[in-house]
Short mmCIF file of the C-alpha atoms (twelve columns), coordinates in Angstrom:
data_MODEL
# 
_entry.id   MODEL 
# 
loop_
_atom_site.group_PDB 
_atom_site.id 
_atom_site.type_symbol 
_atom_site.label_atom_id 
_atom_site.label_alt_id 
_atom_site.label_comp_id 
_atom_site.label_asym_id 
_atom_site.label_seq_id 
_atom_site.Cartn_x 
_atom_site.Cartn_y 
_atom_site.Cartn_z 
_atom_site.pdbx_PDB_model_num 
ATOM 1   C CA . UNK A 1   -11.856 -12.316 21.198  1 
ATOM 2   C CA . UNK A 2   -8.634  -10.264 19.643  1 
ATOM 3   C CA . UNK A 3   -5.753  -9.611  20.947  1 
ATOM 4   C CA . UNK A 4   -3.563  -6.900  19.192  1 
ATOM 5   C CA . UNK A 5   0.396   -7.241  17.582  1 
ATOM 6   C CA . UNK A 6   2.118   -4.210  18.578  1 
ATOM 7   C CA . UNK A 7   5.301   -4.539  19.677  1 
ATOM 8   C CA . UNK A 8   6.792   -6.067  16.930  1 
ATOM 9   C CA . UNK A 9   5.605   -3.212  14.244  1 
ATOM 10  C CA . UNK A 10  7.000   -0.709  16.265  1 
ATOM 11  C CA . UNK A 11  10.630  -2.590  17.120  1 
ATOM 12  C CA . UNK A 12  11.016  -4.448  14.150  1 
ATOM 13  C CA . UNK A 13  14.898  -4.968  14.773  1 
ATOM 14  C CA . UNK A 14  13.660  -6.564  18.201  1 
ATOM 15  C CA . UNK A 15  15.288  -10.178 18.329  1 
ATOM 16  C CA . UNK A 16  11.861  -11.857 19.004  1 
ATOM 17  C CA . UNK A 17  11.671  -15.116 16.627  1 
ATOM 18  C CA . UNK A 18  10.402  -15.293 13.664  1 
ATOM 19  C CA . UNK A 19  5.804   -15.432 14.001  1 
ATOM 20  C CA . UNK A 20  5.482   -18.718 11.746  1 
ATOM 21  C CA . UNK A 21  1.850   -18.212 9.854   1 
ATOM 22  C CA . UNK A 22  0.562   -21.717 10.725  1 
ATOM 23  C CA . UNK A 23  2.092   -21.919 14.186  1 
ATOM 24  C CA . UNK A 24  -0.107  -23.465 16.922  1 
ATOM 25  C CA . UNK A 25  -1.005  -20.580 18.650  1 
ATOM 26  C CA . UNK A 26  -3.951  -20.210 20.977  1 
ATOM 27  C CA . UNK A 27  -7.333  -19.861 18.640  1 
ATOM 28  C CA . UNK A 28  -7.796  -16.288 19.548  1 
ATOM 29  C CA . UNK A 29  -6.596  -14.057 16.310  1 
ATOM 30  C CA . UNK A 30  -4.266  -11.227 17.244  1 
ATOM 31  C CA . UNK A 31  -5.155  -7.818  15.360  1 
ATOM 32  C CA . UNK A 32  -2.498  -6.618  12.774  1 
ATOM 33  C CA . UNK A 33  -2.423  -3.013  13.929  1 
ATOM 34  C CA . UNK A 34  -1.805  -1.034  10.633  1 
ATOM 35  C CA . UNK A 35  -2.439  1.604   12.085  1 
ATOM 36  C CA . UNK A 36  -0.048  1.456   14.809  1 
ATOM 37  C CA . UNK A 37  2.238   0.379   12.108  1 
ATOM 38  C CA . UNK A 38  1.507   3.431   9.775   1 
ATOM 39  C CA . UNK A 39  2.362   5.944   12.627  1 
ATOM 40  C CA . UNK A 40  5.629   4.491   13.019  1 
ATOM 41  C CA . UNK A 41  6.781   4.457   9.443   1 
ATOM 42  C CA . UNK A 42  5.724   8.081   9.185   1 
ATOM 43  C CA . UNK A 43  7.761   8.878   12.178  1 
ATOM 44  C CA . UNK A 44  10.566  7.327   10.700  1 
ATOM 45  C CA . UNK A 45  10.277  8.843   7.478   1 
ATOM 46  C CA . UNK A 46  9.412   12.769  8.678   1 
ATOM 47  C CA . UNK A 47  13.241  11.423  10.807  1 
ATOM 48  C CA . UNK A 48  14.932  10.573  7.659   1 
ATOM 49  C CA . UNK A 49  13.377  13.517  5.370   1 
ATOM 50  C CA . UNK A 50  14.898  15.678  8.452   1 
ATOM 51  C CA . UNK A 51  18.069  14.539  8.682   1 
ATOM 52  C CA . UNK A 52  18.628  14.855  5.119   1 
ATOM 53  C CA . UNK A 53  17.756  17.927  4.902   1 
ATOM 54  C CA . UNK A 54  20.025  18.888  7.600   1 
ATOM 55  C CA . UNK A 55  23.301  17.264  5.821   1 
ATOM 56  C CA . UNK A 56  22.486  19.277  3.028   1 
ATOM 57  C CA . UNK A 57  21.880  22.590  4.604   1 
ATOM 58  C CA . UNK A 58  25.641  21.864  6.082   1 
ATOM 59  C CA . UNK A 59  26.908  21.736  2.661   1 
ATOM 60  C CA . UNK A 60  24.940  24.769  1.492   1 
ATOM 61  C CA . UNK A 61  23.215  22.741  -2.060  1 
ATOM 62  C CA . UNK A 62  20.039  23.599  -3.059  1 
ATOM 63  C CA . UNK A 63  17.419  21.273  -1.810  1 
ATOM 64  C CA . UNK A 64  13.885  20.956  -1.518  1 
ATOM 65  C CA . UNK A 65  11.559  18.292  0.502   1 
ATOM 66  C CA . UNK A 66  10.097  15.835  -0.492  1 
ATOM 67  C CA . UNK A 67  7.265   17.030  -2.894  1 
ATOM 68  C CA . UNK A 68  3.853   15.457  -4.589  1 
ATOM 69  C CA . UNK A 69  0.640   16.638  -6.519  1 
ATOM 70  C CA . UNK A 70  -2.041  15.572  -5.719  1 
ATOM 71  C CA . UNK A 71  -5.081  15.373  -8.634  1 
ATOM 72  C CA . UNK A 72  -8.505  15.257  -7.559  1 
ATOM 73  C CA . UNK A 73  -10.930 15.566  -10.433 1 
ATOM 74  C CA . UNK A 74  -15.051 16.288  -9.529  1 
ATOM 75  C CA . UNK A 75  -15.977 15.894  -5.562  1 
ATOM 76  C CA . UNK A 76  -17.174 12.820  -4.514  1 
ATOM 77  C CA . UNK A 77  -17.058 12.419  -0.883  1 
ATOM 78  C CA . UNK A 78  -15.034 9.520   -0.853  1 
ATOM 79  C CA . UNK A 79  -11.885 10.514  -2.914  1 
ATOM 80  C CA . UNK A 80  -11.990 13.706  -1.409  1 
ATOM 81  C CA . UNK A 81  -11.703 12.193  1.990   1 
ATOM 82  C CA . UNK A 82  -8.834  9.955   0.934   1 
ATOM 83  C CA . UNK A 83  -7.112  12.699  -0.946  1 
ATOM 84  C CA . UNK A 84  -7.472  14.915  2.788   1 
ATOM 85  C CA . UNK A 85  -6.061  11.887  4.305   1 
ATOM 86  C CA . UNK A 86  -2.971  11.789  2.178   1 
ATOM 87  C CA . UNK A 87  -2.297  15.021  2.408   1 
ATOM 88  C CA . UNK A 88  -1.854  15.549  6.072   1 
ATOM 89  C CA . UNK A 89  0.079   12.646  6.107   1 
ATOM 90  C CA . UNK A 90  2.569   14.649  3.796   1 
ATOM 91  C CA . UNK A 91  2.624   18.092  5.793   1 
ATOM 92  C CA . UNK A 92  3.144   15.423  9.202   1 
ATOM 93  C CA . UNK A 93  6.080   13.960  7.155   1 
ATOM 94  C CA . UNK A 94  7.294   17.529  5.741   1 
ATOM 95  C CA . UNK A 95  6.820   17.070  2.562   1 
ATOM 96  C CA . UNK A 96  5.755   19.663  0.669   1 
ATOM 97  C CA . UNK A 97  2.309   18.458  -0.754  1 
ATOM 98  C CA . UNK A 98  -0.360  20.679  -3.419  1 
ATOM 99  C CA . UNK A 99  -4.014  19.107  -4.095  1 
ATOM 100 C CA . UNK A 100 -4.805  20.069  -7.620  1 
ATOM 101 C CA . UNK A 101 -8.780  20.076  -7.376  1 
ATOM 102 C CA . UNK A 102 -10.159 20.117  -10.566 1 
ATOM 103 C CA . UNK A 103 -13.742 20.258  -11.954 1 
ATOM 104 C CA . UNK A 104 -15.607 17.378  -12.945 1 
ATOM 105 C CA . UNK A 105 -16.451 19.314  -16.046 1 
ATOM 106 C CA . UNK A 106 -12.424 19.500  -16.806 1 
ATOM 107 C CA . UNK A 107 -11.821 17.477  -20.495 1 
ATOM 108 C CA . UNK A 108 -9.316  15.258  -20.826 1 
ATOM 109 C CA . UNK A 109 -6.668  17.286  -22.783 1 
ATOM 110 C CA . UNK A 110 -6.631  20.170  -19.940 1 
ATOM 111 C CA . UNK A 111 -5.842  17.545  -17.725 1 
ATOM 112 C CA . UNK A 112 -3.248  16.577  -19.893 1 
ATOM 113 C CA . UNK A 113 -1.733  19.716  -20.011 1 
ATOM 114 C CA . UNK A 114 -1.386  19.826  -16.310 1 
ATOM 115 C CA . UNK A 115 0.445   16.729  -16.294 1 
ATOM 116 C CA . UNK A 116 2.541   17.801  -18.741 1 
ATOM 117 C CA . UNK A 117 3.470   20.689  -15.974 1 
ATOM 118 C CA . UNK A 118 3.671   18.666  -13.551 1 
ATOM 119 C CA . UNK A 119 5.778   16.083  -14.803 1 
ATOM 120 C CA . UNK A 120 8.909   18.890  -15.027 1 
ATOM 121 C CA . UNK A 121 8.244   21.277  -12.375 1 
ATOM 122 C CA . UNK A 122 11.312  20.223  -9.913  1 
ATOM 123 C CA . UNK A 123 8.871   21.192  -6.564  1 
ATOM 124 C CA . UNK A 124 6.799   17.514  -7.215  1 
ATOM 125 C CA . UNK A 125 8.966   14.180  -7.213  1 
ATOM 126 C CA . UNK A 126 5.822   12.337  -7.077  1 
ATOM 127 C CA . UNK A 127 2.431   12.681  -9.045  1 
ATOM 128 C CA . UNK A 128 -0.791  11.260  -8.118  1 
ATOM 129 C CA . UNK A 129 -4.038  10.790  -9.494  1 
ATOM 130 C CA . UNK A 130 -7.314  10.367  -7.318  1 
ATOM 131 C CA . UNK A 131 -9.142  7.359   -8.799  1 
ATOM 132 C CA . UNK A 132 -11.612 6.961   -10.328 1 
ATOM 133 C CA . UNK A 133 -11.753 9.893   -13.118 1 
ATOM 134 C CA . UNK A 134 -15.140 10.678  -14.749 1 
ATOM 135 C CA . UNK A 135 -15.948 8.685   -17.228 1 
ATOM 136 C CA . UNK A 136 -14.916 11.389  -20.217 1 
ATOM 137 C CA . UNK A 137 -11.759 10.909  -19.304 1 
ATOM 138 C CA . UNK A 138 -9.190  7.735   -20.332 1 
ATOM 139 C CA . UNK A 139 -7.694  6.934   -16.959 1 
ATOM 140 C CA . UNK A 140 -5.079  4.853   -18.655 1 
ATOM 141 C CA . UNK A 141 -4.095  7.402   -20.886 1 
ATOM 142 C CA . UNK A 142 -4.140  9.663   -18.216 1 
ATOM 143 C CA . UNK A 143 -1.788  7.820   -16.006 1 
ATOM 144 C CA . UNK A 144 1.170   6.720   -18.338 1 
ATOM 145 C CA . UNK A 145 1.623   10.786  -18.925 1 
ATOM 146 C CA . UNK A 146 3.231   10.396  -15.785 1 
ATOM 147 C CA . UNK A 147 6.936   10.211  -16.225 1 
ATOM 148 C CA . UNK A 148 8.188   7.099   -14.671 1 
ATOM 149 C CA . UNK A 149 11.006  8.554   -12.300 1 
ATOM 150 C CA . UNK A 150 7.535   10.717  -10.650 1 
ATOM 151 C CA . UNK A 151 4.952   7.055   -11.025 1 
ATOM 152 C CA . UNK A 152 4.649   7.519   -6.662  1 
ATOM 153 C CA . UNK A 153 1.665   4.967   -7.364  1 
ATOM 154 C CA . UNK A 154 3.730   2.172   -9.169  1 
ATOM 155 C CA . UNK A 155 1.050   2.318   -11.927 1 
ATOM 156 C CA . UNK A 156 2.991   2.342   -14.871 1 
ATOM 157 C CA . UNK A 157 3.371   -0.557  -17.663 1 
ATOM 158 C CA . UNK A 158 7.006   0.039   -17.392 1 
ATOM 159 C CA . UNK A 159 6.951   -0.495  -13.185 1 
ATOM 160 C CA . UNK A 160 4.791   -3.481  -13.058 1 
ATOM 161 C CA . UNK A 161 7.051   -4.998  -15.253 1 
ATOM 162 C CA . UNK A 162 10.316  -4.502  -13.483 1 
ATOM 163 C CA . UNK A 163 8.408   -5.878  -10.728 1 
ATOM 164 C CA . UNK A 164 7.670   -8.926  -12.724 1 
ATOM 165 C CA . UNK A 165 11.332  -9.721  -13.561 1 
ATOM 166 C CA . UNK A 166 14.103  -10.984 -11.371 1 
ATOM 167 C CA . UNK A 167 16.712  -8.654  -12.297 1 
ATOM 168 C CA . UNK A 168 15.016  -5.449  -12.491 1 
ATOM 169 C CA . UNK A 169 13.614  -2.823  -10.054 1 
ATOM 170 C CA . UNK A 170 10.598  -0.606  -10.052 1 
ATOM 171 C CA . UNK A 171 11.141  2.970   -9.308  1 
ATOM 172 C CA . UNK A 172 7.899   2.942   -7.096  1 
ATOM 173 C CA . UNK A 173 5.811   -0.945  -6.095  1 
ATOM 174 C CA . UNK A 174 2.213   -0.475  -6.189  1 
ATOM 175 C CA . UNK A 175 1.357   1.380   -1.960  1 
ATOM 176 C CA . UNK A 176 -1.542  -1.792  -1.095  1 
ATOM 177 C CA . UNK A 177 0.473   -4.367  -2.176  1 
ATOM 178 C CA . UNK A 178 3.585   -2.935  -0.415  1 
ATOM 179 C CA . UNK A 179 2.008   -1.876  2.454   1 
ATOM 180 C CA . UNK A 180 0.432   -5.450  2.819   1 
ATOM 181 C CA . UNK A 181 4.130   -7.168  2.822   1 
ATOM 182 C CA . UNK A 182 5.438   -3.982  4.844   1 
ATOM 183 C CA . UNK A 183 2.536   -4.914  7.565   1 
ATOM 184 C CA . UNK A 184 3.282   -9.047  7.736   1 
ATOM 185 C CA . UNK A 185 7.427   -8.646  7.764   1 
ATOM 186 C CA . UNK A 186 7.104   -5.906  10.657  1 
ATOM 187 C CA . UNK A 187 4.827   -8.754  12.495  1 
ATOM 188 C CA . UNK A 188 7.504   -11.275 11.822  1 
ATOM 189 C CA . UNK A 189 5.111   -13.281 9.946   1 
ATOM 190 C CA . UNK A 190 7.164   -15.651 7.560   1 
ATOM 191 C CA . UNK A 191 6.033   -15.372 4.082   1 
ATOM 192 C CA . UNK A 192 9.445   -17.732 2.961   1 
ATOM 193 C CA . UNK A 193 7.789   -21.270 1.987   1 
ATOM 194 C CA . UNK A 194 4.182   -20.210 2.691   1 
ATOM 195 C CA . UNK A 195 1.258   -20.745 0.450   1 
ATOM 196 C CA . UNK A 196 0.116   -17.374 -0.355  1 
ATOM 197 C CA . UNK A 197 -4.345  -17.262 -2.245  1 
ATOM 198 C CA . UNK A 198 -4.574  -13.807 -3.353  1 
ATOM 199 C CA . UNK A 199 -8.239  -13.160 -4.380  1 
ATOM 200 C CA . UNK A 200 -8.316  -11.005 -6.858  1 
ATOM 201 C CA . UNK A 201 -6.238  -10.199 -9.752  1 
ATOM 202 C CA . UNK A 202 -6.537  -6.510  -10.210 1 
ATOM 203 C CA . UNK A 203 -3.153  -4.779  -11.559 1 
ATOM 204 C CA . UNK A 204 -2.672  -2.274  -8.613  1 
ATOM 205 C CA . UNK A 205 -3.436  -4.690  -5.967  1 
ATOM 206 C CA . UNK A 206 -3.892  -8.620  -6.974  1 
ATOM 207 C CA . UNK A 207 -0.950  -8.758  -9.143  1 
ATOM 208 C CA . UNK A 208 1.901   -6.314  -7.720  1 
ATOM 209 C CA . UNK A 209 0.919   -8.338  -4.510  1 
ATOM 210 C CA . UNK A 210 1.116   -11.735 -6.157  1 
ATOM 211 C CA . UNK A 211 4.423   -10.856 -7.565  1 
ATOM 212 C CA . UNK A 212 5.941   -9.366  -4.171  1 
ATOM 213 C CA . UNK A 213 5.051   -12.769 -2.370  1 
ATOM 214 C CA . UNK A 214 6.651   -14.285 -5.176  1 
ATOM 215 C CA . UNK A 215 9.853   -12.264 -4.459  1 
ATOM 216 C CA . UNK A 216 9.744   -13.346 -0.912  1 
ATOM 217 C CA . UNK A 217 9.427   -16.938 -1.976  1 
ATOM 218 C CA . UNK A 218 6.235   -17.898 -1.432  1 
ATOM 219 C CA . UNK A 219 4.151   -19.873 -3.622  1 
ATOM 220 C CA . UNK A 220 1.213   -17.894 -4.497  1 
ATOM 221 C CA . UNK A 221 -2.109  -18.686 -6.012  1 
ATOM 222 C CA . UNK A 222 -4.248  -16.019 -7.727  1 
ATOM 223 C CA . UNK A 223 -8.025  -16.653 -7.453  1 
ATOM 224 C CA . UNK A 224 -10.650 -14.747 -9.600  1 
ATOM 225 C CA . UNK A 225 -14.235 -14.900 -10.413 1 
ATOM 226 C CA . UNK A 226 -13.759 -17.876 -12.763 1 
ATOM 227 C CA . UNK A 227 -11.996 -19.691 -10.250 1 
ATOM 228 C CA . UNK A 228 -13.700 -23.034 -9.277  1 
ATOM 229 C CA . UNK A 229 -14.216 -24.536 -6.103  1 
ATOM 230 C CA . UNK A 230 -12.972 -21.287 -3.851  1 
ATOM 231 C CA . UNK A 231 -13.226 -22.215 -1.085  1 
ATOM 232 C CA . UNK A 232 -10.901 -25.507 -1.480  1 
ATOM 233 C CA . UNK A 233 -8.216  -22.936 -2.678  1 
ATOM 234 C CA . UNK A 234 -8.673  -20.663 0.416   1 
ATOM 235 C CA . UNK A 235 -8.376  -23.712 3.196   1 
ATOM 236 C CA . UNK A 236 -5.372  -24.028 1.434   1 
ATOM 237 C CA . UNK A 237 -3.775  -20.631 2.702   1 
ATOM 238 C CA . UNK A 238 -1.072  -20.051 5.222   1 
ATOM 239 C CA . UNK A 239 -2.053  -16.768 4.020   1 
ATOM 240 C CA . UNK A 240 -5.076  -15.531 2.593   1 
ATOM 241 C CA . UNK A 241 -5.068  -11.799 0.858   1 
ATOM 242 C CA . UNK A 242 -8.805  -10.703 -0.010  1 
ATOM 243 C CA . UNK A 243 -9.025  -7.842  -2.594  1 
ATOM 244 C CA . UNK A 244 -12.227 -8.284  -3.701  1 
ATOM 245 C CA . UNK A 245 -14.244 -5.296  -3.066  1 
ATOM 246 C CA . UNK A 246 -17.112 -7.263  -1.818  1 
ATOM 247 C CA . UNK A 247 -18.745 -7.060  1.604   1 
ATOM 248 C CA . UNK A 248 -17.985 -10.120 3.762   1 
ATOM 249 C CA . UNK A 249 -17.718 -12.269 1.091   1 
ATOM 250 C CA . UNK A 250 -15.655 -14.696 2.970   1 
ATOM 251 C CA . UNK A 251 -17.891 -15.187 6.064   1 
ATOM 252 C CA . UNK A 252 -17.904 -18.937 7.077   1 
ATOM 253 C CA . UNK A 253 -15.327 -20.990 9.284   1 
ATOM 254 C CA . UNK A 254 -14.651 -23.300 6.575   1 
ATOM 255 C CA . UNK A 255 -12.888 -20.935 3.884   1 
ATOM 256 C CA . UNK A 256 -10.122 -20.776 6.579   1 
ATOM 257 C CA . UNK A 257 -7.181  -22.982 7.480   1 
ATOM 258 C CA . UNK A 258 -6.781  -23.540 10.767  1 
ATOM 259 C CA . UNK A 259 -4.416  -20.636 12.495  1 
ATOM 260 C CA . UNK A 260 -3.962  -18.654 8.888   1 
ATOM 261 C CA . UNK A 261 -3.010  -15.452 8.368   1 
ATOM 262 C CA . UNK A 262 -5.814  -13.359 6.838   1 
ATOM 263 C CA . UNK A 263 -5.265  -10.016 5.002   1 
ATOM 264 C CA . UNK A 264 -8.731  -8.445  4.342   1 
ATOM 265 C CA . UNK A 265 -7.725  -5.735  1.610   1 
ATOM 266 C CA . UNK A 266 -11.215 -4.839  0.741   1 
ATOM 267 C CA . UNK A 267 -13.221 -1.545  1.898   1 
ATOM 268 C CA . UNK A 268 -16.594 -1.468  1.545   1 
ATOM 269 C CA . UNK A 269 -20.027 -0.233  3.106   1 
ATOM 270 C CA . UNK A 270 -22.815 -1.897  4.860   1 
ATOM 271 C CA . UNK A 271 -26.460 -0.052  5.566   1 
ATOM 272 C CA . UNK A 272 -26.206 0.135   8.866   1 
ATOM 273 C CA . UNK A 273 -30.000 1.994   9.888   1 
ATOM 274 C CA . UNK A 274 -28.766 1.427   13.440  1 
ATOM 275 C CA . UNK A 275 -26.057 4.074   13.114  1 
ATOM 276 C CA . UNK A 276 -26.326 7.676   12.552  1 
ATOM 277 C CA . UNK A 277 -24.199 7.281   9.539   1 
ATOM 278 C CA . UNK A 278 -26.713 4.924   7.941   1 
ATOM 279 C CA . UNK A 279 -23.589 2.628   7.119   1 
ATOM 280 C CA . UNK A 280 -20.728 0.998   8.736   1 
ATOM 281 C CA . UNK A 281 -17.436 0.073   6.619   1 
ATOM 282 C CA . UNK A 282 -16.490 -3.306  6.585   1 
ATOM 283 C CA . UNK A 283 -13.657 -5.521  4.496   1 
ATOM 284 C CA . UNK A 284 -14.144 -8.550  2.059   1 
ATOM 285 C CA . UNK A 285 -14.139 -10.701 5.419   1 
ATOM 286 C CA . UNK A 286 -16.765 -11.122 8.191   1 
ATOM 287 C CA . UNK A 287 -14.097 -10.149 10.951  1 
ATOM 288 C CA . UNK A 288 -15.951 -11.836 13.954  1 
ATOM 289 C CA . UNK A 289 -16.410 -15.277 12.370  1 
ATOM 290 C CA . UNK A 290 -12.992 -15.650 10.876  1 
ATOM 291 C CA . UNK A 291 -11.288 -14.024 13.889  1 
ATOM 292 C CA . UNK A 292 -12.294 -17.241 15.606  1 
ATOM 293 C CA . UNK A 293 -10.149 -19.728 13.401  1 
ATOM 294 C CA . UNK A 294 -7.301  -17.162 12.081  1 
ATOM 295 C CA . UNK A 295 -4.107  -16.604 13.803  1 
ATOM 296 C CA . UNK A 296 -3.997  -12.983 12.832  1 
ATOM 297 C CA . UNK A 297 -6.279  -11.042 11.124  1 
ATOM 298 C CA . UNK A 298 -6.163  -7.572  9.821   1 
ATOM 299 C CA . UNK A 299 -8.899  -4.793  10.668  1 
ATOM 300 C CA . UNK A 300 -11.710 -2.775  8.184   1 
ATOM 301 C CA . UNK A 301 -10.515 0.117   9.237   1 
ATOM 302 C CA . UNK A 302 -7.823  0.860   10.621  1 
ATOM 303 C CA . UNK A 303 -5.437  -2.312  9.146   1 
ATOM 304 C CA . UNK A 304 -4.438  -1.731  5.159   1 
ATOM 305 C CA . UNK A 305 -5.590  1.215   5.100   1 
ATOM 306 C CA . UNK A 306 -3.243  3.421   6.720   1 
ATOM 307 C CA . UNK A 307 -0.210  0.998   5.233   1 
ATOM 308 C CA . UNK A 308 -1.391  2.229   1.769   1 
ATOM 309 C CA . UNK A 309 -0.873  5.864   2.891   1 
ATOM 310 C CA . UNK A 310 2.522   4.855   4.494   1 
ATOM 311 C CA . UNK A 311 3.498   3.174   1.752   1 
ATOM 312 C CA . UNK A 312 2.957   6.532   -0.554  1 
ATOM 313 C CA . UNK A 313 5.108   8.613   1.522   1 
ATOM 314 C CA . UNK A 314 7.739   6.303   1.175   1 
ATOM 315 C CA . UNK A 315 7.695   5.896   -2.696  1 
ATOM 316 C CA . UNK A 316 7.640   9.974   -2.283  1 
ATOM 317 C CA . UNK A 317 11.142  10.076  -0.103  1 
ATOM 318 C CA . UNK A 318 12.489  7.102   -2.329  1 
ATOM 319 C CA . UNK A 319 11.441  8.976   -5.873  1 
ATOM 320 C CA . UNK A 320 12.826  12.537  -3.983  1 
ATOM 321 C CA . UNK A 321 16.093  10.560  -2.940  1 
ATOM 322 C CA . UNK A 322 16.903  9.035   -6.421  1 
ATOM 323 C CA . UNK A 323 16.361  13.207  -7.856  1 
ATOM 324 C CA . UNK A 324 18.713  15.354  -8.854  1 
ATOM 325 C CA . UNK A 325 18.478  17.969  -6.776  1 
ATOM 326 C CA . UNK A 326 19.568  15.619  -3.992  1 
ATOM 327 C CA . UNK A 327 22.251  14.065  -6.131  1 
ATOM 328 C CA . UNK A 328 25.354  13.955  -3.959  1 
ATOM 329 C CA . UNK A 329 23.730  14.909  -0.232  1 
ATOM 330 C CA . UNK A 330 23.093  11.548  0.251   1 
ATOM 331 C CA . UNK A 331 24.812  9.420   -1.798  1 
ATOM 332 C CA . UNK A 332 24.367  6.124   -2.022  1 
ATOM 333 C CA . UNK A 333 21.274  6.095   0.325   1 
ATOM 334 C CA . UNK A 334 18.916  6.302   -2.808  1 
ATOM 335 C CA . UNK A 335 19.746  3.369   -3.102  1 
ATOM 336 C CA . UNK A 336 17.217  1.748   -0.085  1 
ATOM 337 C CA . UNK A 337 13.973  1.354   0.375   1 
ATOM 338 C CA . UNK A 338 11.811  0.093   -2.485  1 
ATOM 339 C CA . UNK A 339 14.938  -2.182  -3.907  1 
ATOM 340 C CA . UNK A 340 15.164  -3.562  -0.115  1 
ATOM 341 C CA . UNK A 341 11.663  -5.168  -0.947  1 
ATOM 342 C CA . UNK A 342 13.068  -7.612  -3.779  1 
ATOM 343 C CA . UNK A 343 16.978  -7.053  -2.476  1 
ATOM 344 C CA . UNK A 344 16.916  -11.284 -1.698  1 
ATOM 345 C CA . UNK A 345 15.527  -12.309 -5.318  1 
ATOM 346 C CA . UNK A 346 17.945  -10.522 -7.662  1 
# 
């Protein structure tokens, strides 16, 4: 049985205590509703995007929304469906969004070229690249074309790194890992003291994440494929992050700590002959048997998911507030959002 959190994603600034990760709550795991969460985050966003814009249609400067390219390179069915997903989330926001579907056949200095355009036409403030890439192509080299002040992903060398240190803040934090702390802190789910078992160390989801926990003062343990005795690590958890990529990987009772919070991250598919589809999606966790020992528990779909997507759209409006051709509508107000996330540890 689940029960799902709701109020406390949409009214955040409700004065409801603080949800402690290991309280003793009944053994029935409420649902983190990321999708409920996502839809209010975009509302506020498309709010702030239009009040902007207002204030600076009242002074009469130039302005444009909030703008990103999207790259999709060859057609597989499930970037293309991720890149469609993204992009209505833009036009609901206002944004001003452009797919750039390319041919698989493209070579790598064409696509070059177009990020080279990209990077200095004033209409995009963010850039984004559907992975994967064919395998003719360098995906690192690829992605460091993009100029840092347009990195909407957090991708960069030069962004993980400012994430690493105390003193110094990305332009853009990696949209999982952001949209996985975004999630818990709208639940009121303390991360302060917790232990934190991330598993898997991957450097757009494993380590930003590990490093925003860190930020929030958790202590955090990383946990890999050379990682012995796994599942003493995971009953260790207050909160366990799974970013994996493999199907129900953690599916017995006794990986879990009594009451923990459990983040499934993963997205994979199942056959599923049963269903027209021939598959079913499910996360790195069986959801039914750890729903019965977790506190709260996130969904495959309908948890991450849509918090990565949210979590774009804001590293758009932050990377389109922090532009020039905003500079002076809205002040200081460029500087909120991403620095709020690590605000406490400078």
């Amino acid at each position: 049985m689940t029960t799902t959190v709701s109020d406390a994603a949409a009214n955040p600034s409700a004065s409801s205590p603080a949800i402690e990760a290991d309280s003793s709550s009944p053994k029935v795991a409420k649902i983190l509703d990321g999708k409920g969460c996502a839809a209010q985050i975009r509302l506020e966003i498309k709010q702030e995007v239009e009040e902007i814009l207002a204030k600076s249609a009242k002074t009469a400067k130039h302005h444009l929304p909030p703008g990103l390219a999207v790259i999709l390179v060859g057609e597989r069915p499930d970037s293309a469906t991720y890149v469609r997903n993204k992009t209505k989330a833009c036009v609901e926001c206002g944004f001003h969004v452009e797919d750039f579907k390319l041919e698989e056949s493209i070579s790598e200095q064409e696509l070059l070229t177009l990020m080279d355009k990209l990077n200095f036409d004033e209409a995009f403030h963010g850039i984004l690249v559907q992975l994967p890439l064919p395998t003719h192509i360098n995906a690192h080299k690829v992605l460091e074309r993009i100029r840092v002040e347009k990195d909407v992903d957090g991708f960069l060398p030069y962004n993980l790194g400012c994430l690493a240190a105390r003193d110094r803040h990305p332009s853009a934090t990696a949209c999982t890992p952001a949209g996985v702390l975004e999630l818990l802190k709208r639940n009121r789910i303390e991360i302060a003291g917790k232990k934190v078992v991330i598993l898997g160390r991957s450097n757009i989801v494993g380590i930003p994440l590990a490093l925003l926990m860190l930020h929030s003062d958790a202590t955090v343990v990383i946990c890999h494929s050379k990682t012995p005795d796994l599942e003493t690590e995971c009953k260790q958890a207050d909160i366990l992050c799974c970013a994996m990529g493999k199907a129900e990987f953690i599916d017995q009772q006794s990986f879990i700590k009594e009451n923990a919070v459990v983040v499934d991250i993963g997205i994979n598919s199942k056959d599923a002959p049963e269903l027209k589809k021939g598959y079913r999606l499910c996360g790195d966790v069986k959801f039914d048997e750890i729903a019965k020992v977790a506190s709260f528990i996130t969904p495959v779909p309908g948890g991450v998911g849509p918090m990565t997507i949210a979590m774009l759209l804001k590293n758009t409006l932050e990377l389109w507030k922090r532009s020039r051709i905003v500079e002076g509508v809205i002040e200081n107000e460029c500087e909120v959002g991403q620095d709020e996330m690590l605000k406490k540890a400078a």
